[in-house]
GUBA-594581 format. One record per residue (C-alpha): x, y, z. Coordinates in steps of 0.1 Angstrom, whole numbers, plus 5000, padded with zeros to 4 digits. Example, Ala and Ser with C-alpha at 12.3 -4.5 7.8 and 13.67 -1.06 7.14 Angstrom:
<pts>
512349555078513749895071
</pts>
This chain:
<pts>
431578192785433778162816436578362826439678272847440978502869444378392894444378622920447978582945447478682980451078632993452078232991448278162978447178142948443578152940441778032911438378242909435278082874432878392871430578402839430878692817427678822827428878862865432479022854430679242828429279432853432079422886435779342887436779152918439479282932440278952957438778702971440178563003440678183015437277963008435078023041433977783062431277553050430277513089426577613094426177953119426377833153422677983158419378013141419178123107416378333098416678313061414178433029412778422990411878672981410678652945408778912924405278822910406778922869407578602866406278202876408678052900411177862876414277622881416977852893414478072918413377722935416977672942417477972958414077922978415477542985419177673001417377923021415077633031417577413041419977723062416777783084415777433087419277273094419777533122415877533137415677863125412778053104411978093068410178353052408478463022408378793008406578892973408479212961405779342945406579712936407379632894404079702886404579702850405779362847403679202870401478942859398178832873398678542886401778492891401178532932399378232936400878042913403978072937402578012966400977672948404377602936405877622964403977422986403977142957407177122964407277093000408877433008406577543037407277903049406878003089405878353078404378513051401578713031399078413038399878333068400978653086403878663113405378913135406879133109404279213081403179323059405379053035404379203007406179522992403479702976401779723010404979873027405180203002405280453032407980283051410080283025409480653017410080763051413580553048413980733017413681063031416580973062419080893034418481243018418281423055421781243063423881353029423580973020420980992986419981282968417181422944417381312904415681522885416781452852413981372826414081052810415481172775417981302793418880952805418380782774420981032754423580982782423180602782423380642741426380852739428380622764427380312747429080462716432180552738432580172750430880282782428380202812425180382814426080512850424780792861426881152857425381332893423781642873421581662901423781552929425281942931421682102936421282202972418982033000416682373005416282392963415982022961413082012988411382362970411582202933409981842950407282012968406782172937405781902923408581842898409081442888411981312906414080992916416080912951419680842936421780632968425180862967427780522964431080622980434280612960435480322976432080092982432579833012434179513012432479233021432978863034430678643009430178313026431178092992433578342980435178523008436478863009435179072980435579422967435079642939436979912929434380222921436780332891436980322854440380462838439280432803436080692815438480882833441080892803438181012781436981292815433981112816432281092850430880762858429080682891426780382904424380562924421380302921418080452919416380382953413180572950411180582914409180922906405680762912406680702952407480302948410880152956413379972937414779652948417779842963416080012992413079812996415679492997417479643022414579753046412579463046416279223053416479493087413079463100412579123092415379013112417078803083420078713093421578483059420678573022421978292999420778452966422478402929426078582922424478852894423678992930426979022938427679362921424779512941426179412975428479672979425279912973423379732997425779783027426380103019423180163032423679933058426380183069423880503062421180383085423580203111422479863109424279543109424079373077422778973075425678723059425478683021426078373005425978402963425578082945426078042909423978062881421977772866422677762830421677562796423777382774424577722755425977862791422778142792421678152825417978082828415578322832411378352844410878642822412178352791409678122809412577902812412077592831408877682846408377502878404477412866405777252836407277032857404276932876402276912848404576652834404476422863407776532878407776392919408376692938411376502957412776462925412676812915414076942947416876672948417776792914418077152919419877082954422876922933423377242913425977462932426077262967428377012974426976683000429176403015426876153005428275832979424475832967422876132951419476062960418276292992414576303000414276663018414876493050418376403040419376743024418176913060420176683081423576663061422977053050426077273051427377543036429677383011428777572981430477542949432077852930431077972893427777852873426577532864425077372834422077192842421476832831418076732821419076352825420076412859416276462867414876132848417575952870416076072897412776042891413275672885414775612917411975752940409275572915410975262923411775332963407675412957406575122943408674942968407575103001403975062988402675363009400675703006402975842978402675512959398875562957399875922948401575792919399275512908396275802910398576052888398875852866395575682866394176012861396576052827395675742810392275852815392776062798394675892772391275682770388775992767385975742774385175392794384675142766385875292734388675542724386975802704388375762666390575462671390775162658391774942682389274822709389774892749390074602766390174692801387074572806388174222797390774202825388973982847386974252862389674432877389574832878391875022858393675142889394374852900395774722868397775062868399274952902400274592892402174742859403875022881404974762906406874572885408074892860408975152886412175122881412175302844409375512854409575852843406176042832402775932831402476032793405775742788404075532811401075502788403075542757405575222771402274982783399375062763399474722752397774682787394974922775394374832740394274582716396374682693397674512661400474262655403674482644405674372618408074132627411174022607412873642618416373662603417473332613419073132589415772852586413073072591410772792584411772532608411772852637408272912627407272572627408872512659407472812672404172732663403872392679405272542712402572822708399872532705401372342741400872672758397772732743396472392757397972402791396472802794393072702783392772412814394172662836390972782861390473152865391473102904394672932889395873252865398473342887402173402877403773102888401472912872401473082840405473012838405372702844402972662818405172852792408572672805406872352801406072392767409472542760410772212771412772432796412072142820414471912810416772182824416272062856418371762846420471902826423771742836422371382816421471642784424171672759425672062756424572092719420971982729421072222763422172512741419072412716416572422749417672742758417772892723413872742721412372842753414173252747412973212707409373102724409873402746410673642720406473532697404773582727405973932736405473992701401973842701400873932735402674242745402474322710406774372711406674612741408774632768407574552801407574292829408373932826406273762804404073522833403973872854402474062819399773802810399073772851397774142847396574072816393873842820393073482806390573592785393173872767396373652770394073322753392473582725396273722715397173372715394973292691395773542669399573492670398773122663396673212630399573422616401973172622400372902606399673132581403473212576404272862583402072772552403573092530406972932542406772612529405172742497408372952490410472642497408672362476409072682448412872712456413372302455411172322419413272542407416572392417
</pts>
C-alpha cells in the first residue's frame, strides 16, 4: 500500500509515494527540490553487488542495468562484487549462475571475481581480515563497541517490544562495558558482535532521486513508555565475518565507487552507512535509490521467493534486449516517443531521471517487446535472426522428439514432404512472415504446427443462411484450384503463382474490371473469393493463424498443399451430398 506524505519547505510543497515497507522502518523528515537528472560531469565508477542466496531475479537485473548504464553513459567502470559472507543462505550455484546471467544479458563487467582488476579480491568472503582490521579502528576510535549479549537475550528483548508495539532495536547493555574489560572478556574468548554506535542525530544525506533526506533517531511512544531504543547495526558477527553494513561500506572506499543507484529499502541504512563514512574519514560515493519492483498485489519481488527468476526467462525464449528494455522502463524516465531501446539507445540517451515511489510491473509490457525486436529480427535478417530461427529450431525439436515420427501421436510429421527443404529453413520462412506476433518458441510451435504435422480437419460450423449452395460453391472453386495446382511445376510453386491460381478460381479476376461489373455481383466476387479463403485455411492450415494463404502453401509444399486439398475436397462433397439429403427431406416433408 502507498502512503502520501506533503512535506512544505517554505512556498513548496512536495508530494513524496513511499511503500509501507520503506516508511515502516524510517520516517523522512524532508526531502528537498527533485535533483538534477544531469549525469556527473566525470566518470562514474559504479557496481552490483549481489549476494550468491539468491539467482539474479527481475528487480536485481535492474539495479545491475542502471549501474550499467551510469558507468557506460559517462565512460566510466563497472564492477562486480559477490557479497558472499551469508553463509547460511548461500546456495551452490548461485555464483555462476549470475555470472551466466549476466552476460546473457549483455551486462559485461570491467572488473570482477573472474576477471580480476586493480582492486581485488571482489569477492567478500576472501576479504575477512580487512574487514576485521576496520572493525577493530571503529572500536579503537569510540565509534562501535563490543555486544555480548547471548542470543536469548536478544530474542526476549525483540519479544517483549513486539508486544509493546515496538522495534527490535538494540537497548546498548553492552555499550557501558569499558574498552580494557571489553578487550579482556574478547581475548577471553567470550562470543561477541561489533555493534556500530549510531549517533543521536544520524547524517543527512542528498539522495540523487529524492534529494535531501534525514531521519530522526527518536521514538516518543519508546520514550513515553522509558524504553531505550537504538539502531546500532551489527557490523561484525561472533564467527569473525561481516555484515553488509561494514563490508558494504569498505569495499564502496577501496573500490573507488563513486555512484550507488541501489533500491529505496536501502534508504534507511544510509544514514548508518555514512556514519561510518564520517568514523573512518572518507568521502562517501552519491546514492541514488530507485523504487521497488512490485506485482499486481503491490509485494515487492524477492530472489529468496524465486520471484521472476532471470533463468526462467531465458529458458522461455525471452530476447535478452527485450528483457533489459523492460526492466529499464521501471523507475527511469527517457525522452524517447518509442519505447523500444536496444542497449545502445538506453547508453546514449541515459540520464538520471529517475522516477519516485515503486512500480507495478506489467508482464504484457515484455510480450510487446519481445514482438518488436522479433520483427526488427526478421527484418534485418542478420546474426540475431539466425539466433532466433536456431532457438527455436532447437524447441520444436524438441516438440518433435524424433525425425519421422512423433513418439505416441497420431498425426504423421510431414516435414519430410516439404519439398526437401530442412526444418530450419522452413522455421525461417514461417518466422519471416510471423515475427511480428512472435513471442516464445513453445507459442511459436503451438501457433504453426500445422507446418509440422498433419493434423486433422477441426470441426467447422458454416452459419450462413444456404449452407448448401456455400458448400457447393465452395466445392467447385476447390476443384479450379485443385486443377490449376496440380499443372503447376515444382520450379513454378512459388507465391505469386500460387495466388493467382487461388484468385483465379475465386473469380477475383473479374475484379480487374470491375467498373463494367454490377455492385451486387462485385460484392458476390468478393464474398466468394474471402468464403474460398476462409475452406482453405480450414483445410490446409487446418484453421490456424498464420501468413497469407499463397505465402503458407509456398512453405508448405505441393505435395502437402495438393494432399490437404484432397482431403478438404472429400469432406465437402461429402457434406455437399449430406446437404442435399437434408433438403430433398425438408421439401418431402413440406
Amino acid at each position: 500500500m502507498r502512503l502520501r506524505s506533503i512535506l512544505t519547505f517554505g512556498n513548496y510543497n512536495y508530494t513524496l509515494r513511499l511503500s509501507r515497507a520503506f516508511t515502516s522502518t524510517s520516517k523522512v523528515r524532508r526531502i528537498d527540490r527533485q535533483p538534477s537528472p544531469q549525469l556527473p560531469s566525470s566518470p562514474a565508477r559504479t557496481r552490483f553487488a549481489p549476494s550468491p542466496t539468491g539467482y539474479l531475479h527481475l528487480g536485481s537485473l535492474r539495479t545491475a542495468l542502471f549501474n550499467y548504464l551510469l558507468a557506460r553513459a559517462t565512460g566510466g567502470q563497472f564492477l562486480l562484487r559477490v557479497e558472499d559472507t551469508d553463509r547460511k543462505r548461500t546456495i551452490a550455484d548461485a555464483e555462476e549462475r549470475l555470472y551466466s546471467d549476466l552476460k546473457w544479458a549483455g551486462l559485461q563487467w570491467d572488473e570482477g571475481p573472474d576477471i580480476g582488476g586493480l582492486h581485488g579480491p571482489y569477492k567478500q568472503s576472501e576479504r575477512t581480515a580487512f574487514y576485521q582490521e576496520h572493525a577493530e579502528k571503529l572500536l579503537q576510535s569510540g565509534n562501535a563497541y563490543r555486544c555480548f549479549c547471548s542470543s536469548e537475550k536478544l530474542s526476549e528483548l525483540a519479544r517483549r517490544r513486539a508486544s509493546l508495539g515496538l522495534p527490535s532495536d538494540y537497548d546498548r547493555t553492552c555499550d557501558g562495558i569499558p574498552s580494557d574489560q571489553s578487550h579482556e572478556r574478547a581475548s577471553a574468548g567470550e562470543p561477541f558482535v561489533v555493534r556500530l554506535r549510531v549517533p543521536s542525530e544520524p547524517p543527512e544525506f542528498t539522495d540523487l532521486v529524492y534529494g535531501l533526506v534525514g531521519k530522526p533517531n527518536n521514538n516518543k511512544k519508546a520514550q513515553n513508555l522509558g524504553e531505550a531504543l537504538y539502531e546500532d547495526p551489527v557490523l561484525l558477527k561472533s564467527d569473525g565475518l561481516p555484515t553488509y553494513h561494514l563490508a558494504n561500506v569498505v569495499d564502496d572506499h577501496y573500490m573507488e565507487i563513486t555512484h550507488v543507484v541501489r533500491a529505496a529499502e536501502w534508504m534507511s541504512s544510509t544514514p548508518k552507512h555514512l556514519t561510518m563514512y564520517n568514523a573512518f574519514g572518507w568521502k562517501a560515493p552519491a546514492f541514488a535509490h530507485v523504487g521497488l519492483l512490485q506485482d499486481s498485489s503491490r509485494q515487492k519481488f524477492s530472489k529468496r521467493k524465486g520471484d521472476l527468476d532471470i533463468r526462467e526467462f531465458r529458458n522461455q525464449g525471452i530476447f535478452p534486449e527485450a528483457l533489459l528494455n523492460y526492466v529499464a522502463l521501471y523507475g527511469w524516465s527517457h525522452s524517447h516517443k518509442n519505447d523500444v531501446l536496444s542497449l545502445s539507445d538506453l547508453i546514449a540517451s541515459f540520464n538520471m531521471k529517475f522516477t519516485r515511489g515503486n512500480t507495478i510491473v506489467q508482464p504484457h509490457k515484455l510480450f510487446y517487446l519481445q514482438k518488436k525486436y522479433a520483427a526488427k529480427y526478421a527484418d534485418d535478417g542478420g546474426p540475431q535472426f539466425e539466433a532466433l530461427v536456431g532457438q527455436v529450431f532447437e524447441a520444436v525439436q524438441r516438440e518433435l522428439g524424433a525425425p519421422s515420427w512423433y513418439p505416441g501421436s497420431q498425426y504423421s510429421y510431414v516435414i519430410n514432404a516439404l519439398q526437401g527443404q530442412e526444418l530450419r529453413t522452413c522455421i525461417a520462412n514461417v518466422l519471416k512472415h510471423t515475427a511480428k506476433n512472435y513471442t516464445t518458441p513453445q507459442e511459436f510451435f503451438g501457433n504453426y504446427k500445422y507446418f509440422f504435422y498433419d493434423l486433422p480437419l477441426p470441426d467447422f460450423r458454416d452459419d450462413s443462411s444456404e449452407p448448401y449452395a456455400v458448400v457447393r460453391d465452395i466445392w467447385d472453386s476447390l476443384t479450379l484450384v485443385n486443377g490449376r495446382l496440380e499443372s503447376m511445376d515444382l520450379k513454378d510453386w512459388t507465391e505469386s503463382n500460387i495466388k493467382e491460381a487461388i484468385s483465379m478460381a475465386g473469380d477475383i479476376e473479374l475484379c480487374y474490371n470491375m467498373d463494367v461489373i454490377a455492385e451486387s455481383d462485385r460484392k458476390d466476387i468478393r464474398q466468394g473469393y474471402q468464403a474460398l479463403q476462409l475452406y482453405l485455411r480450414w483445410g490446409i492450415a487446418r484453421g490456424g493463424s498464420g501468413p497469407p494463404m499463397h505465402t503458407t502453401m509456398a512453405i508448405l509444399g505441393k505435395d502437402v498443399c495438393l494432399r490437404r486439398l484432397d482431403e478438404l475436397s472429400k469432406y465437402l462433397r461429402g457434406e455437399e451430398l449430406k446437404l442435399m439429403e437434408e433438403f430433398r427431406a425438408k421439401k418431402l416433408e413440406a
